[in-house]
Structure formats: structure tokens, C-alpha cells
C-alpha positions as CSV (number, residue, x, y, z in Angstrom):
1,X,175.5,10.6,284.3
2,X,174.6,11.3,288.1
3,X,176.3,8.8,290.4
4,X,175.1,8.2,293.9
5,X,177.3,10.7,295.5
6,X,177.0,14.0,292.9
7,X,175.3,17.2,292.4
8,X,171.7,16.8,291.7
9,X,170.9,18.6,288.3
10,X,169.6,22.1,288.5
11,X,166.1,22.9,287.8
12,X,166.5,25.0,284.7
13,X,168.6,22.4,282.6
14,X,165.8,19.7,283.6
15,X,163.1,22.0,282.7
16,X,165.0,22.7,279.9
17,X,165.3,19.4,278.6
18,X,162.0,18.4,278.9
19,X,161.1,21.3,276.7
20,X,164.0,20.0,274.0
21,X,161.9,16.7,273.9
22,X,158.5,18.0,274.3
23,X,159.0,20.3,271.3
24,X,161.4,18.9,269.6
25,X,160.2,15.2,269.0
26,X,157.2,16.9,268.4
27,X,158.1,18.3,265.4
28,X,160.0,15.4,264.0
29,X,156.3,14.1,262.9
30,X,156.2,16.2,260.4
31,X,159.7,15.9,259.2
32,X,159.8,12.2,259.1
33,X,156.8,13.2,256.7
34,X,158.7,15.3,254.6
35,X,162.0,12.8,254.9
36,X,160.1,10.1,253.2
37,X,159.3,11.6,250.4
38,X,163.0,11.1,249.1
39,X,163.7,8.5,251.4
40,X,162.8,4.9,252.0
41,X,162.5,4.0,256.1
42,X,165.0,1.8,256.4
43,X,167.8,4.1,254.9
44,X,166.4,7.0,256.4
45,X,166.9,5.5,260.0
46,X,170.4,4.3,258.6
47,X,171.7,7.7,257.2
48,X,170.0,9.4,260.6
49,X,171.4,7.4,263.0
50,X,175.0,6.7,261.7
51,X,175.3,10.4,261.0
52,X,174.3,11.6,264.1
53,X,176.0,9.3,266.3
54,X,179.8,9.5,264.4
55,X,178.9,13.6,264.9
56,X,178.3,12.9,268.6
57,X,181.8,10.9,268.8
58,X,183.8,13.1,267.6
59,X,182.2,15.1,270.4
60,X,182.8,12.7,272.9
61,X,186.7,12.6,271.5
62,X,187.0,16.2,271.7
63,X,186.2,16.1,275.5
64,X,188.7,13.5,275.5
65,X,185.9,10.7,277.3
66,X,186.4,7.4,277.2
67,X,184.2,6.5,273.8
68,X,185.8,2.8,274.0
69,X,184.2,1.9,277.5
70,X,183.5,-1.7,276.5
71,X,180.2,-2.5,279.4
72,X,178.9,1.1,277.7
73,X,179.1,-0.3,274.0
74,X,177.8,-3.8,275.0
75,X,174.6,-2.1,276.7
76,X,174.3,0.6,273.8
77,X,174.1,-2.4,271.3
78,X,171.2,-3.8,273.2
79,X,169.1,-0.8,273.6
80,X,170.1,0.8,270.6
81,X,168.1,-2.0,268.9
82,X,165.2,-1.7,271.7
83,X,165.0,2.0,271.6
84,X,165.7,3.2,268.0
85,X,165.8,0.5,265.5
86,X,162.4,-1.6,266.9
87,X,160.9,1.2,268.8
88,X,161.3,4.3,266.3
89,X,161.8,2.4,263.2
90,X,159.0,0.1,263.7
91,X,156.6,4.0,263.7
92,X,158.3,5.1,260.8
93,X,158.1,1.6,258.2
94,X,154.6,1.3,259.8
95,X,152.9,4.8,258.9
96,X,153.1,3.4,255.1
97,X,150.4,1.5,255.6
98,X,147.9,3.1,258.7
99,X,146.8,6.4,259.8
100,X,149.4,8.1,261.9
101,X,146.6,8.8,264.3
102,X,146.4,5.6,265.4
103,X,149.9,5.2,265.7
104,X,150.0,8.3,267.8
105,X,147.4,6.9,269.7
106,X,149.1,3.7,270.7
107,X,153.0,5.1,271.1
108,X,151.5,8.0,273.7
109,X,150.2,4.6,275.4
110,X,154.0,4.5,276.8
111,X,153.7,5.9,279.8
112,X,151.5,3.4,280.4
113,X,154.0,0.9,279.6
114,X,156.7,2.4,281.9
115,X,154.4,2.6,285.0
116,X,153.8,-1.6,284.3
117,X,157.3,-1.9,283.7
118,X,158.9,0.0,286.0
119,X,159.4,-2.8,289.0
120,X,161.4,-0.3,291.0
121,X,159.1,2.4,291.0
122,X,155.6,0.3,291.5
123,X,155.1,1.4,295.3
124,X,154.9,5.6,294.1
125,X,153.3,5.0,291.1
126,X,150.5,2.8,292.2
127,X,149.9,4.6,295.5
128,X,150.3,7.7,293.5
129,X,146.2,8.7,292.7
130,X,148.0,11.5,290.7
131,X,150.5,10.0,288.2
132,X,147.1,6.8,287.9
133,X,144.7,10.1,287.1
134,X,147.5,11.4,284.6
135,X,148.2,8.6,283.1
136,X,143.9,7.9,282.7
137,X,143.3,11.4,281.0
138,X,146.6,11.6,278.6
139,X,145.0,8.8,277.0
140,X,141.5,10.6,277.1
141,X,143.5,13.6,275.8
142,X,145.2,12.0,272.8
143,X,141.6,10.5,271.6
144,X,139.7,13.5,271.4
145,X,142.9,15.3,269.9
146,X,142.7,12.8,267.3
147,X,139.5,11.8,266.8
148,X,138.5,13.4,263.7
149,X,141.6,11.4,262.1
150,X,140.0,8.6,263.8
151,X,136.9,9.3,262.5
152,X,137.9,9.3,258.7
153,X,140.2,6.5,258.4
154,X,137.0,4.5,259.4
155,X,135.3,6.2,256.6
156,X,137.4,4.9,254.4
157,X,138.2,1.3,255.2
158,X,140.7,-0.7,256.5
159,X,144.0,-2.3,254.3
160,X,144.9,-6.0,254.9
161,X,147.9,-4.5,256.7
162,X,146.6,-2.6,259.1
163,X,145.6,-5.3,261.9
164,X,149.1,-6.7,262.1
165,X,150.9,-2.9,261.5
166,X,148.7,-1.4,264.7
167,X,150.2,-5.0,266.4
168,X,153.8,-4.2,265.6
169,X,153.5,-0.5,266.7
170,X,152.2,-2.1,270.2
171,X,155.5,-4.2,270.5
172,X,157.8,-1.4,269.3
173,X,156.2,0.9,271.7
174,X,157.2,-1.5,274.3
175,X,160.4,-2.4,273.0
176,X,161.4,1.1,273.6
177,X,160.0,1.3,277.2
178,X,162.2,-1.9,277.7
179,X,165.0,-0.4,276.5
180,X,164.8,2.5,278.4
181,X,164.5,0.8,281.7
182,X,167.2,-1.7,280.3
183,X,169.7,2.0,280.2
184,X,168.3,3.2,283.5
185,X,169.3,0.7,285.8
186,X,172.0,-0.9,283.8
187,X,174.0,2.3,284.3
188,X,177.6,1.8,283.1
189,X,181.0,4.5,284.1
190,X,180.9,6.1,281.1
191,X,179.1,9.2,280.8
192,X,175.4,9.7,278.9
193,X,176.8,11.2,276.2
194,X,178.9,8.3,275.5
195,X,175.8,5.8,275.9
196,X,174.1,8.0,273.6
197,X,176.8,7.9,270.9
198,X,176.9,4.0,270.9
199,X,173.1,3.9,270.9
200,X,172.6,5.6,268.0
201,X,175.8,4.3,265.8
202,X,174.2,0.3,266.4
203,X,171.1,2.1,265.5
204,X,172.2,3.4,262.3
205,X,173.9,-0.4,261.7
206,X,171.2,-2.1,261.9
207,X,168.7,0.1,260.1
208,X,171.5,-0.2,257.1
209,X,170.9,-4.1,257.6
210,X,167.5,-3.8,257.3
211,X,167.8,-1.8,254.4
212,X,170.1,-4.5,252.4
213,X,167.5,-7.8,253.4
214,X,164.6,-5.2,252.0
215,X,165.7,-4.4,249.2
216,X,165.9,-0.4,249.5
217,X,169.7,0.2,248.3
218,X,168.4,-1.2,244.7
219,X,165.9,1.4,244.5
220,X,167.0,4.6,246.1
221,X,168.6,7.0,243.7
222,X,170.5,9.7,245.5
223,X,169.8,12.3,242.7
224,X,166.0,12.0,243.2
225,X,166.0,13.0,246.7
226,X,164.4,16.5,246.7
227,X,165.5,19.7,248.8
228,X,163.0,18.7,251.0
229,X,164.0,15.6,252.2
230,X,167.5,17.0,252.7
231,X,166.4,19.7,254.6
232,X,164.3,17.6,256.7
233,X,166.7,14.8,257.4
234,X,169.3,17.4,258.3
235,X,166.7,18.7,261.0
236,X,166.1,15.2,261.9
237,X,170.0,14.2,262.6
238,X,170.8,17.5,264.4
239,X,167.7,18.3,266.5
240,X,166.0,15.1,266.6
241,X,168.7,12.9,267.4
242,X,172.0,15.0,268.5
243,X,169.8,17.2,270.6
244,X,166.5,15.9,271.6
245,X,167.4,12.4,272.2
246,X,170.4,13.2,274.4
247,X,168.0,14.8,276.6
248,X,165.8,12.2,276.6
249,X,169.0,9.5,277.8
250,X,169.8,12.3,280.6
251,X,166.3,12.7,281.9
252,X,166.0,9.4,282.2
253,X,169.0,9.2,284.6
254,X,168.2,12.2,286.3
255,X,164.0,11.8,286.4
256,X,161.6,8.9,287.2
257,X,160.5,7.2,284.1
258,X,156.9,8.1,285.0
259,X,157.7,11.6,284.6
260,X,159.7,11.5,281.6
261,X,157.1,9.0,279.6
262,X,155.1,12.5,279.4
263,X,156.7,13.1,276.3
264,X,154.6,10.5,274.7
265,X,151.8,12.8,275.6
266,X,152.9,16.5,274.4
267,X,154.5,15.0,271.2
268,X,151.5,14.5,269.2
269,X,150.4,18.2,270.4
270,X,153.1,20.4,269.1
271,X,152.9,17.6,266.2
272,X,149.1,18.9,265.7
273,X,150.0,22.4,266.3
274,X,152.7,22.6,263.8
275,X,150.2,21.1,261.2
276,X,147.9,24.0,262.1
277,X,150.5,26.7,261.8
278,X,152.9,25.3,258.7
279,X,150.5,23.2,256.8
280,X,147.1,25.4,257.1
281,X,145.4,22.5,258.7
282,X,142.6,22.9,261.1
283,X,142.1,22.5,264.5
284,X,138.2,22.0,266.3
285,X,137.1,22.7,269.6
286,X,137.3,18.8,270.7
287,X,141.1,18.5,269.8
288,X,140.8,22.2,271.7
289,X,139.9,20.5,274.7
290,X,141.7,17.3,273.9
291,X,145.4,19.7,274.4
292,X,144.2,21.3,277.6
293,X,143.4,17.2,278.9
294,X,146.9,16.4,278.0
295,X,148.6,19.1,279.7
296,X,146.5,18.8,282.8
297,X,147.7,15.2,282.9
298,X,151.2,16.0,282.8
299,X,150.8,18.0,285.6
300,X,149.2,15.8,287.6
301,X,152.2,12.9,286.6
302,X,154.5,15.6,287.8
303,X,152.3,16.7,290.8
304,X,154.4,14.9,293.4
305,X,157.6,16.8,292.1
306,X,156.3,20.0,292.6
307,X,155.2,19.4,295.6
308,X,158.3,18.2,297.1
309,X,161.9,18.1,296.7
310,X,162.7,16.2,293.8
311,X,164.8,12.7,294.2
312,X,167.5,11.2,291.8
313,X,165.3,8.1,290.5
């Protein structure tokens, strides 16, 4: 983490991890896709989680940093729950039962979220026309990318589920800006690697409790699990979690949370892309047009970075 007094981060590792997260979390669409398939969504969350955050641990030990910081593990606990098990595992139990267009439509509403939430930052972001234009056209963006989607699922009819499913993606969506804040100005000694860690092992507890009051462990069998799902719960743990969501706790220390609630925005893109290039799907020339919105709005949220010497937020 970056204390008052130290370094500011270079460019190239921010840049850097903001492309981790971009493309990264991106992808991990599709392999959640893929992952349940062999998995149920409780257990899946579970076996990512706890995996990934004893692998980051041992990590952690092998530097020889202090893993049993106490303030660190209490804090972790809290938005471990916020962040991954209601904010993550809230998208992936809900996509059973709605289109994932509209759940990409309402998690890419985060930045909104953060720029509400965000107390400290309320002076630059609501004097900022920039970031208030950004943050107007990503949503723009995200509908037209995802309005054929959109289009269908009205075509053919609504479950009983869906009203209070679309609800519960709302609430996770903020329960994860929540929790982010919660990190970013509850900073603790330990470093973010060690926050990370924590996060993710309460994560993967608590997804394992979900999965015992649901039911799941009674009807998973390991041997039906298919290549697949291994494969894409591999890619999950190590680049999704390990990777991508270590970035995601840095930037948020090192960037302000307007900036780094762009994510929410080029997500669904690569997420559209990748179905284009892997899965033969097809693209038209309003989800064209809906891409080049999006990245024009995350220019403009970053406009006042460019233009002057960035600040540790």
C-alpha cells in the first residue's frame, strides 16, 4: 500500500493494472459460463476463493509479511463479504435465472454508485463536467452494446424470478461499491497483498456456508465435472482472482475510485468481444458504436488525469 509519505506508483504498473482488470475480468464472463456447467455457484465461489487466497498466503509468507495483522483480517472479513461473497456471488447465483445483459447492464451502473458514495471525493466529481459526461455515456454505451440481448429476452417473457433477481443484482452491485470504499479509507499497516489474501479466504468461507444451508454439497459429484469446468475454474482462481483482483485492491489505493469504477464499463466489452472471436457470435453496427461510446467515456472519467499530474486519492 502507499502511505502518505512514499513513492507515488509509476505510470506503467498503473497503466498496467488497469489493463489486468479491464481484460482480465472481462473475460471471466465467459468462464464463469463455462465453470457452471460442472459447478453449482455457491461451490464455485467457495473452491475459487479459498484456493486463490491460501495460494496468495503462502505468497505473502514467502515474503515473510505480516499475514496475522489482526486490524487487516478484521477489515478483510467485512469487505470480503461486501466485495466478493454479496457483490460477485450475488452476479453469478443470479444469471440462473435472467439475461446476463441485464445484469451487465446494472453492475456497469457502479461507477455510478462510487461517484454517490464516494463522500470524500464529491467536490471533483460533481464539479467535474467530464467524469458527470463519462459517467452519462458509459451507461448509453452499455445499452446499445447490449441491446439486441435486450431486445430478445423481451421477446421471450419474463420468469417469476426475474423482478426480485434484477433487485438483488442492484444491492450486490452496491454492496461491492461499499466495500471498496470501506478498504479505501479504512487502510490498515499491512500491505495490499495481505488485505487481498484475507479478502478472498472469508470469501471462500462464506461461499462454503452458503453452499451447506443450499443444499449444493448433496448434489455435486466431483467426477461429473467436465474438463471444461476445470479448465475454466483454474483460469478463474489464477487470473481472475490471484491476478486481476489484486490489481483491482492496489488501484484502488493508488487511484480515485471514479477512475477505477471504469472497469465496470470495459468489462462487458472484451466480454462481447471474446464472444465474437471464441464463440462465432456476432456483433452489429449498434453494439459497433455502443464500444467506441464506452471508451470515449472512460476517457473523459480519466480526462482530468491526463491533464494534470496525477494525486494519490
Amino acid at each position: 500500500m502507499n502511505n502518505p509519505g512514499s513513492k507515488p506508483p509509476g505510470t506503467l504498473s498503473v497503466v498496467l493494472a488497469f489493463l489486468i482488470v479491464y481484460i482480465v475480468w472481462g473475460s471471466t464472463y465467459f468462464f464463469i459460463r463455462k465453470a457452471l456447467n460442472g459447478f453449482p455457484p455457491f461451490l464455485l465461489g467457495g473452491i475459487r476463493f479459498m484456493i486463490a487466497g491460501l495460494i496468495m498466503m503462502t505468497w505473502v509468507l514467502w515474503k515473510k509479511e505480516n499475514l496475522f495483522d489482526q486490524d487487516t483480517m478484521k477489515s478483510a472479513a467485512i469487505s470480503g463479504f461486501l466485495i466478493l461473497f454479496l457483490g460477485n456471488g450475488t452476479v453469478i447465483f443470479v444469471e440462473q435465472y435472467v439475461a446476463s445483459s441485464w445484469v451487465a447492464i446494472i453492475i456497469s451502473a457502479a461507477p455510478i454508485w462510487f461517484v454517490l458514495y464516494d463522500k470524500r471525493h464529491w467536490k471533483e466529481n460533481f464539479t467535474s463536467k467530464a467524469i458527470l459526461t463519462g459517467l452519462m455515456l458509459g451507461l448509453v454505451g452499455i445499452f446499445l452494446l447490449f441491446l439486441p440481448d435486450i431486445s430478445s429476452s423481451y421477446k421471450s417473457g419474463h420468469n417469476s424470478y426475474e423482478r426480485i433477481a434484477l433487485f438483488a443484482v442492484i444491492l450486490s452491485s452496491m454492496s461491492w461499491v461499499v466495500g471498496s470504499l470501506y478498504v479505501k479509507y479504512n487502510k490498515t499497516p499491512a500491505p495490499a497483498s495481505v488485505n487481498t489474501s484475507w479478502q478472498m479466504f472469508f470469501a471462500g468461507l462464506y461461499f462454503f456456508i452458503g453452499a451447506a444451508i443450499t443444499g449444493e454439497y448433496k448434489s455435486f459429484h466431483v467426477a461429473a465435472v467436465s474438463a471444461e469446468a476445470w479448465y475454466s475454474i483454474t483460469y478463474l482462481i489464477f487470473f481472475g482472482s490471484i491476478f486481476a483482483y489484486s490489481c483491482y485492491v492496489w488501484l484502488m489505493e493508488v487511484r480515485s475510485p471514479a477512475q477505477v469504477s471504469t472497469y465496470a464499463y470495459v468489462n462487458p466489452v472484451v466480454a462481447v468481444l471474446l464472444g465474437v472471436f471464441l464463440a462465432s457470435e456476432q456483433i452489429n453496427i449498434l453494439q459497433v458504436a455502443g464500444l467506441l461510446v464506452i471508451l470515449f467515456s472512460v476517457l473523459l472519467i480519466n480526462l482530468n488525469k491526463y491533464l494534470k499530474k496525477p494525486k494519490l486519492a
